[in-house]
C-alpha positions, 0 to 999 in steps of 0.5 A: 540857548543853554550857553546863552542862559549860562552865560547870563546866569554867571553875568548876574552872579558877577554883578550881585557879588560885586554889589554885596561886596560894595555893600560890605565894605560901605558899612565898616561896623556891619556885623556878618551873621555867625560872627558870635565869638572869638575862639580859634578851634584845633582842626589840627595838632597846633593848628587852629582856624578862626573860621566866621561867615561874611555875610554882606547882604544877609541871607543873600551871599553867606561866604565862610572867611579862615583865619589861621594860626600856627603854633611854633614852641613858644611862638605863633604864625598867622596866615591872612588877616581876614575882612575889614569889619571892625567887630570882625578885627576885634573879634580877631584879636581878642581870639588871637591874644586868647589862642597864644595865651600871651606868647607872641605873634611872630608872623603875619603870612598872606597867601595873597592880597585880596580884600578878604585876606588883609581887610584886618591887616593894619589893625593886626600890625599895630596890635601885634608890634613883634610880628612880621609881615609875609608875602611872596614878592610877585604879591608884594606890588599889590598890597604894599605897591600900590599896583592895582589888581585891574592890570594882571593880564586875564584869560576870561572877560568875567575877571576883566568885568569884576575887577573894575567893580570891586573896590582895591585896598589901600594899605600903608604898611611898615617896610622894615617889617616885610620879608619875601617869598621867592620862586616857586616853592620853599621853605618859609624859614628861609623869608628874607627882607627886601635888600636880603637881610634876615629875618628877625625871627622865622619859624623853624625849618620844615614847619612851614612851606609853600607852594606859589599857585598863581592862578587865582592872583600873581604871587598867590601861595599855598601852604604846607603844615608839615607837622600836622600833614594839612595843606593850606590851599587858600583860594585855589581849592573853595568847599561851601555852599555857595550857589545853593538857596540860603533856606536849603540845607546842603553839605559844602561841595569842592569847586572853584571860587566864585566867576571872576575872581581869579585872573587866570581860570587855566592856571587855576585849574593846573593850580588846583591839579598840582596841589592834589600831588602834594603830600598832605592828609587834609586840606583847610581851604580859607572858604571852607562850611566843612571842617577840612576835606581829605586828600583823596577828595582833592585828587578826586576832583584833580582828575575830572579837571584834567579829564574835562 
């Protein structure tokens, strides 16, 4: 009886999420509440966060949405690019032009290619002409390929559900702009463009590193800011409020994302396990009501999953 009630109680979740996100993309000027300016704050040395709520029905799903920059000398790197809401795009740009105090953005990462990742992604090209465009090469067919998320194999029948119901962008992005990520962990200074060539510009070696985690999408990263000791866990590691009732005031809590939204819950859960191994003090997850969660935390909750 209880599994049955689970079961059902995640099959609505599943359902309201994919409604709320319709709803979400069908008004491109909807303005999520909590979005007031566009100020990136420090959460690090030389690492800020573009940190505002999405909120597509309001008051019914409120889900926190990181944007982050990194400062390398004269030059930043973004990592993602957020939602497509058009005051949410203008409120990213203004925050960046404001953050880099007319220094350039040099490089756009994505730590995957889902919706609430590249929703600001052409408009963020286009403003920034200089800087290049990231992505580990097993993402690349998802977000420059045309290849939908529908055929990444899945190991539960709520991702096979959700995937149908939620809408697939179309990005038609500059090809001479793209580098690639490869294997299963490196340097991003060693990015290279789709024949091999070098970079134009990349950040200096030992800034910034990553880690592929593919659980929750295929070419999906995580990032080490090594000179601040932060880890950028993007969709592996959630800490929000999700799941609790809007009028009920509750400290965000770690778990994973919502059911459905990664393609394989057994490679999330090593995912998850094998970042809490890394060498880091504070992670900055991009759903994230807190402002960072310390590493024994992280590790905490790498045991109980390899307990359970």
């Amino acid at each position: 009886m209880i599994g049955k009630v689970l079961v059902g109680t995640t099959a609505l979740l599943a359902v309201l999420a994919a409604v709320t996100y319709t709803r979400y993309l069908s008004d491109p000027h909807y303005v999520p509440e909590g979005i007031q300016n566009s100020k990136f704050e420090e959460v690090a040395p030389d690492l800020f966060r573009f940190n505002r709520v999405w909120a597509p029905v309001n008051h019914v799903m409120e889900v926190p949405i990181s944007v982050f920059l990194i400062k390398s000398a004269k030059d930043y790197v973004l990592i993602d690019a957020g939602v497509p809401v058009t005051n949410y795009t203008n409120l990213l740009i203004n925050g960046i032009k404001t953050a880099t105090q007319g220094r350039h953005l040099r490089m756009i990462l994505l730590t995957h290619g889902h919706l609430d990742h590249v929703g600001s992604l052409s408009a963020l090209l286009e403003a920034f002409p200089k800087a290049q465009l990231t992505m580990h090469i097993l993402e690349a067919p998802y977000v420059v390929g045309g290849a939908s998320y529908t055929a990444v194999p899945t190991d539960n029948w709520l991702s096979y559900f959700m995937r149908f119901l939620v809408p697939r962008s179309s990005l038609h992005l500059p090809v001479h702009r793209l580098l690639y990520l490869t294997g299963k962990s490196g340097d991003v200074a060693e990015a290279k463009g789709a024949t091999g060539q070098a970079a134009t510009w990349a950040p200096p070696a030992g800034l910034l590193e990553y880690v592929h985690v593919p659980g929750h999408a295929p070419g999906h990263v995580a990032m080490l800011h090594r000179p601040s000791s932060s880890l950028l866990p993007a969709d592996v590691i959630t800490n929000t409020t999700l799941g609790s009732p809007p009028w009920k005031h509750t400290p965000p809590s770690l778990a994973f994302p919502p059911p459905g939204s990664s393609s394989n819950w057994t490679q999330h859960a090593l995912d998850w396990r094998a970042l809490a191994l890394l060498n880091f003090t504070t992670a900055f997850p991009s759903h994230d009501s807190g402002t960072g969660v310390p590493k024994a935390a992280i590790a905490e909750f790498a045991d109980r999953l390899a307990n359970s």
